[in-house]
N, C-alpha and C positions, 0 to 999 in steps of 0.2 A: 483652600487646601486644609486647612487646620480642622475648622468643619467636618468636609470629609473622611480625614483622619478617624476624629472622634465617632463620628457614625459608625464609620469600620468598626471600629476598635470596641466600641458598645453591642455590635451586633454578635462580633466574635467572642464577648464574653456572657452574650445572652445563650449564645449554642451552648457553650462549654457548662454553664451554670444550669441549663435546661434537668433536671434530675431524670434520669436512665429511667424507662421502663423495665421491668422483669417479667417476663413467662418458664412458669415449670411447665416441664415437661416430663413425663414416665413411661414406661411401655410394661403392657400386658400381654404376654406372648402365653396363652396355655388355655388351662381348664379355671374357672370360675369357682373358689373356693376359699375355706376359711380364709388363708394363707393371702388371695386376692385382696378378700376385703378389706383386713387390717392392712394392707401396703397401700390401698387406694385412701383409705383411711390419714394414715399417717401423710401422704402424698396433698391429701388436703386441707392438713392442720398446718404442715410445711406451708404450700401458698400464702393460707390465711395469716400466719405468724412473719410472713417475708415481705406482706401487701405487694403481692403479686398479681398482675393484672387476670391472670387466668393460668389454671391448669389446664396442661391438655395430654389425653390419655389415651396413647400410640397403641390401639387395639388389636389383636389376632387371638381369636377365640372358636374354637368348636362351641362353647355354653360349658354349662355345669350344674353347678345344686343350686336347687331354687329358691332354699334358704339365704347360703350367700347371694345371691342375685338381689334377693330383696333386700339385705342389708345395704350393698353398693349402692343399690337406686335412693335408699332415706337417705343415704349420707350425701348423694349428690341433687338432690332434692332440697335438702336443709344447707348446702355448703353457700358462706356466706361469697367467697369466691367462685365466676364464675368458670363452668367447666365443661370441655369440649372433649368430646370423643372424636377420635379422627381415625377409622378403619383403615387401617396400612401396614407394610408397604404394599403392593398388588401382589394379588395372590393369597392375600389375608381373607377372611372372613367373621361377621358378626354374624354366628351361629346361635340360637336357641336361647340362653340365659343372653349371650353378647346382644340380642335385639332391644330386649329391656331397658341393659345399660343403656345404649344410643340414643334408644327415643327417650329416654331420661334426663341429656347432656342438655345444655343453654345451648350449645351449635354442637350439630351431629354431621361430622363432616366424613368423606371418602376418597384414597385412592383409585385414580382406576383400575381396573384392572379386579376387582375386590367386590365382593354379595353381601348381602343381609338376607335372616331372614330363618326357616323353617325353626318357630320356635312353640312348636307342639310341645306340651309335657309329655314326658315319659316315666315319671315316676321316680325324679330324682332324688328321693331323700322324704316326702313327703308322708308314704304309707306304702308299705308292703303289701296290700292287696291293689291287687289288679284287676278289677271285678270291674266290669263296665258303666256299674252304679259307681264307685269311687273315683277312677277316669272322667266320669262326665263330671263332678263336680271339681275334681281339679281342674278341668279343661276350664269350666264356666269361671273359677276363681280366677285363673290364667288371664282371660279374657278381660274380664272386668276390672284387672290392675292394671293390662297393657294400653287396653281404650283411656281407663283414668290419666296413665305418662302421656300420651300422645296426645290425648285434648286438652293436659295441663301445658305442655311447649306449642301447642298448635300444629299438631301435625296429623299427619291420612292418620285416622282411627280405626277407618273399613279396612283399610290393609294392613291394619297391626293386629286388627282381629284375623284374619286370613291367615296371617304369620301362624299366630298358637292355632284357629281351627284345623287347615291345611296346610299348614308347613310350606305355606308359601315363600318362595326365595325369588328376589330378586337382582340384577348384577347392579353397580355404578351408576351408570344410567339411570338405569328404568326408576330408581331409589331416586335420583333426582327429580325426576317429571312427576313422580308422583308424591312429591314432597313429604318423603319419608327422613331424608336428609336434606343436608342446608345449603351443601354446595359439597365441588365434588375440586380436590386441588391435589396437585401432583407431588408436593412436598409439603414441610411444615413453611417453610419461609413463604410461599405462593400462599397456606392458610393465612400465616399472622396478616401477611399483605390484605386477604379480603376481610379480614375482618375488622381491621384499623376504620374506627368511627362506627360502628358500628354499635348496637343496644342491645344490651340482655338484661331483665330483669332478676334479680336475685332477693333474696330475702331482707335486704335493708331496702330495697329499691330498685331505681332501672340505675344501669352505671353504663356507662360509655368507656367502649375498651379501647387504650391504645397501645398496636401490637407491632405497629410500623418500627422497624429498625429495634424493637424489641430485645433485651439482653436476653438469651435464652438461658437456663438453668436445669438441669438434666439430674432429676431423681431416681436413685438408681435402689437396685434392689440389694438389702443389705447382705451379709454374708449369711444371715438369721433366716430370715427369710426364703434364700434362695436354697437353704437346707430343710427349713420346712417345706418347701414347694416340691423340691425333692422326694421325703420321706411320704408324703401325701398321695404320690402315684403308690396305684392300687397294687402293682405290680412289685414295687419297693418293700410298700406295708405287709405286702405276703411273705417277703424273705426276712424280711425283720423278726415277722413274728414264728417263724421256723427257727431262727438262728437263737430266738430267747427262750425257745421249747427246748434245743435242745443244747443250749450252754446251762440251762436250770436244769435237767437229767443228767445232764454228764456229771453234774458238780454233785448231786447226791448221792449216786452210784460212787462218787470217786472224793470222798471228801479231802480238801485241802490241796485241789487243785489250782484252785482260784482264779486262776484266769475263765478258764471256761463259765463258770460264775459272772464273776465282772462282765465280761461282755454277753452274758446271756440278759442279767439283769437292766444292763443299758439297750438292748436292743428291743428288750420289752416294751420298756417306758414308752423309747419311741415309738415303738410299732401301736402302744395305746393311744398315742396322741395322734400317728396318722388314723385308725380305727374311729377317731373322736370326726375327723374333718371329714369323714366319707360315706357313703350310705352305709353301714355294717346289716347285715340280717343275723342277728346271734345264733339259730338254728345252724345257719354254715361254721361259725364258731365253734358251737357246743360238737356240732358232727369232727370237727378236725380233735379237738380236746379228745372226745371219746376213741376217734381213731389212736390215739397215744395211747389210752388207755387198755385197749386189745391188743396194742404190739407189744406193751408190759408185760399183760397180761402172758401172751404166748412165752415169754421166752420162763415165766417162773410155775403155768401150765399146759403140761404138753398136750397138745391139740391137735398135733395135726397137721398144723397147717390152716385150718381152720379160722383161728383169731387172728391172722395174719392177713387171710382174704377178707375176713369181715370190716379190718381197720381199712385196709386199701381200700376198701369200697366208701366206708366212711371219710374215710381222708380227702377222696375224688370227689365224692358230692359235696363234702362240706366246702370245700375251694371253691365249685365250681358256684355255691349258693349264696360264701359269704359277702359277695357284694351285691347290692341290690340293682343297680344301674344296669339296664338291658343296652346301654349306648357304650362304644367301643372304647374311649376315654376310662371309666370306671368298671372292666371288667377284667379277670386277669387272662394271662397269655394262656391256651391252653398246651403247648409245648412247655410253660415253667408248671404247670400242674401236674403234667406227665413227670417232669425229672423229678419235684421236690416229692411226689408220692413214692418213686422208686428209691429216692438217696431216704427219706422216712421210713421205710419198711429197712432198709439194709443198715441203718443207723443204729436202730432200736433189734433186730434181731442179733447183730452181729458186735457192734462196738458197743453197744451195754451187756447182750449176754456175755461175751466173754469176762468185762467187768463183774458180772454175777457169779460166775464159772469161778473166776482168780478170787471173790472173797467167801466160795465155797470149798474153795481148794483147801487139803489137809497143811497146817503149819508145819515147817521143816524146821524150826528155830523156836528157840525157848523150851520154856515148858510144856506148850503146846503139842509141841513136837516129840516129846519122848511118848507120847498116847501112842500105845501100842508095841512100844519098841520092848523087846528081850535083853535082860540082864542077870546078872549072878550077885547074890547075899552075902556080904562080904563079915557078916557076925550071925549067931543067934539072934531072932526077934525076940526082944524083953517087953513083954505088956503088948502087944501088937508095932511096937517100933524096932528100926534098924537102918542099918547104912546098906546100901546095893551101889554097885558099879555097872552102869550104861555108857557103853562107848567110853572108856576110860576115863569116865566124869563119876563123884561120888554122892550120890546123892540122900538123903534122910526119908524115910518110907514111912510108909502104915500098912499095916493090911491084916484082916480078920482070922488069914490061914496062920499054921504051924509052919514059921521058915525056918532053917535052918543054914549057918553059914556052906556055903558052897551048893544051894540050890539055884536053879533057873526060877527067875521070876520074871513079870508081866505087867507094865503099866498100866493100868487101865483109866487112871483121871490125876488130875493133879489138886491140892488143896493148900493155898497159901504157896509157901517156900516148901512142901511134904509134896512128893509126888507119893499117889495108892497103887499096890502092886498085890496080884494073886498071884501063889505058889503055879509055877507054869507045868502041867501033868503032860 
């Protein structure tokens, strides 16, 4: 009995003693961009610093810039921690840049229910010509990095080439037979389960991963991040950068308003830093700038009308040009293009002219304000000086003619504390 006891009691402290596995886990729900990177980034400096048995990276993606794409794939290429892409939940897809990623991961796993796949280039960020000379060398570039990931983890290379030539897609499935992926599971805990014992090769070595009963650990996206992912829609960056055109007009027309400043200036910044993560074409830029330019323009010369259509036209092609991406992700809405051109034209004609109108207006007050007005000489002028009464106010004159006390006189400027006045005929 004592024996068994101690057996017991050895075995129960060898569980308890056993040291926990950890798996992170993160999810990418969007478009494929700067903002992506640095979180997949950070996602696998966390692992590595936590000796984490593997990252795994909860994917749904249209694609994206194939800038970013390629950065995600070095850093998961080089990650000393092995890292699993897992397409989910169903209904998800690994679209265009998302194919890359996958056949990139040590296990590329899938929900059902979930595709791969159509991952032609389309000019994301790479060159603004679209000449079918420049297209085919992207395409062939495309190719020959997709083939290189897929016969570095040993996977279909003929059908990752199909992917970028014809935008081949396929669902769950068919990704499994054709071992494009590694296995297809219905959850994460069904993954950790098939992959417990299992070998990936990583940069020190092959490691053997154990994922069985695994503590899971859930990297989440910071408050930073999920603000830049924010500002980075293309849709966002365009109001931004409206809203810091015209909190920077308001504040010049209308000095020391400040606020409209402030938040013109913050909305800048950011709207340059989403511009910095997105295809920009500056021609669409320069076209929107100049349409500011012509609505100024109209309201200080009159046209017509004239400078008013030319900006509107300006304004509408530059919107419609400033992003490069012919894919639905990076283009903007054309319903925010219609309103922000019409609230743009009625902004700049109407709440800055009037602004222009109110600091063209004649001054009622001060000095300013006696320009013009009728008074009576209340002495002799000695040497060209004398005292005059306007509006029962007395004030010290100049003026070149012969006054005389009890004549009509006429302001015509002020000099100093002297207002000028001509004898009024």
């Amino acid at each position: 009995m004592r024996t068994t006891f101690i057996i017991l009691l050895l075995t129960v402290f060898s569980l308890f003693a056993q040291p926990k596995h950890l798996v992170h886990i993160m999810t990418l729900d969007g478009v494929i961009n700067p903002v992506a990177t640095d979180f997949i980034r950070t996602g696998i400096e966390t692992a590595e610093k936590e000796d984490s048995e593997c990252l795994i990276i909860q994917m749904d993606t249209p694609g994206g810039l194939m800038k970013s794409m390629q950065e995600i794939v070095k850093d998961i290429m080089a990650s000393p921690v092995p890292v699993v892409v897992y397409v989910a939940p169903p209904g998800s897809r690994a679209g265009s840049a998302g194919v890359f990623i996958t056949l990139a991961a040590h296990i590329a796993a899938m929900a059902p229910g979930t595709n791969i796949g159509a991952a032609h280039p389309v000019n994301l960020g790479m060159s603004a010509d679209t000449s079918g000379t420049m297209m085919e060398k992207i395409t062939n570039d495309a190719v020959a990095f997709i083939r290189s990931i897929a016969e570095k983890r040993g996977r279909n290379a003929d059908w990752a080439e199909k992917a970028v030539r014809e935008s081949a897609s396929v669902p769950a499935s068919e990704a499994l037979k054709l071992h494009v992926v590694d296995v297809i599971a219905e959850n994460v805990d069904s993954l950790l389960a098939w992959m417990d014992g299992r070998k990936v090769d990583v940069l020190s070595g092959e490691k053997v991963l154990h994922t069985a009963n695994a503590e899971k650990r859930f990297i989440k996206m910071s408050l930073r991040f999920k603000i830049l992912n924010v500002i980075s829609d293309p849709n966002i960056a365009y109001i931004l950068l409206l809203i810091g055109i015209y909190g920077i007009f308001f504040e010049l027309y209308n000095p020391g308003a400040i606020l409209p400043g402030v938040v013109g200036g913050i909305s800048l910044i950011l709207a340059f830093y989403a511009l910095h993560t997105l295809p920009v074409n500056y021609a669409g830029l320069l076209l929107i700038l100049f349409a500011v330019i012509l609505f100024v323009a109209e309201i200080k010369i009159p046209s017509y009308g004239m400078l008013t259509v030319g900006g509107i036209v300006s304004f509408v092609l530059g919107s419609l040009m400033l992003f490069k991406g012919p894919v639905p992700f990076l283009t903007i809405s054309w319903k925010l293009i219609a309103f922000a051109a019409a609230l743009t034209a009625l902004f700049f004609l109407f709440a800055v002219g009037m602004g222009i109108r109110a600091q063209r207006k004649k001054s009622v007050t001060g000095r300013e304000g006696l320009i013009g007005e009728v008074g009576v000489a209340l002495e002799n002028f000695n040497q060209g000086r004398g005292q005059v009464s306007i509006h029962g106010e007395i004030w010290k004159a100049k003026s070149e003619d012969k006054i005389r006390k009890g004549e009509d006189v006429k302001v015509v400027a002020t000099e100093g504390l002297n207002i000028i006045v001509k004898k009024l005929k």
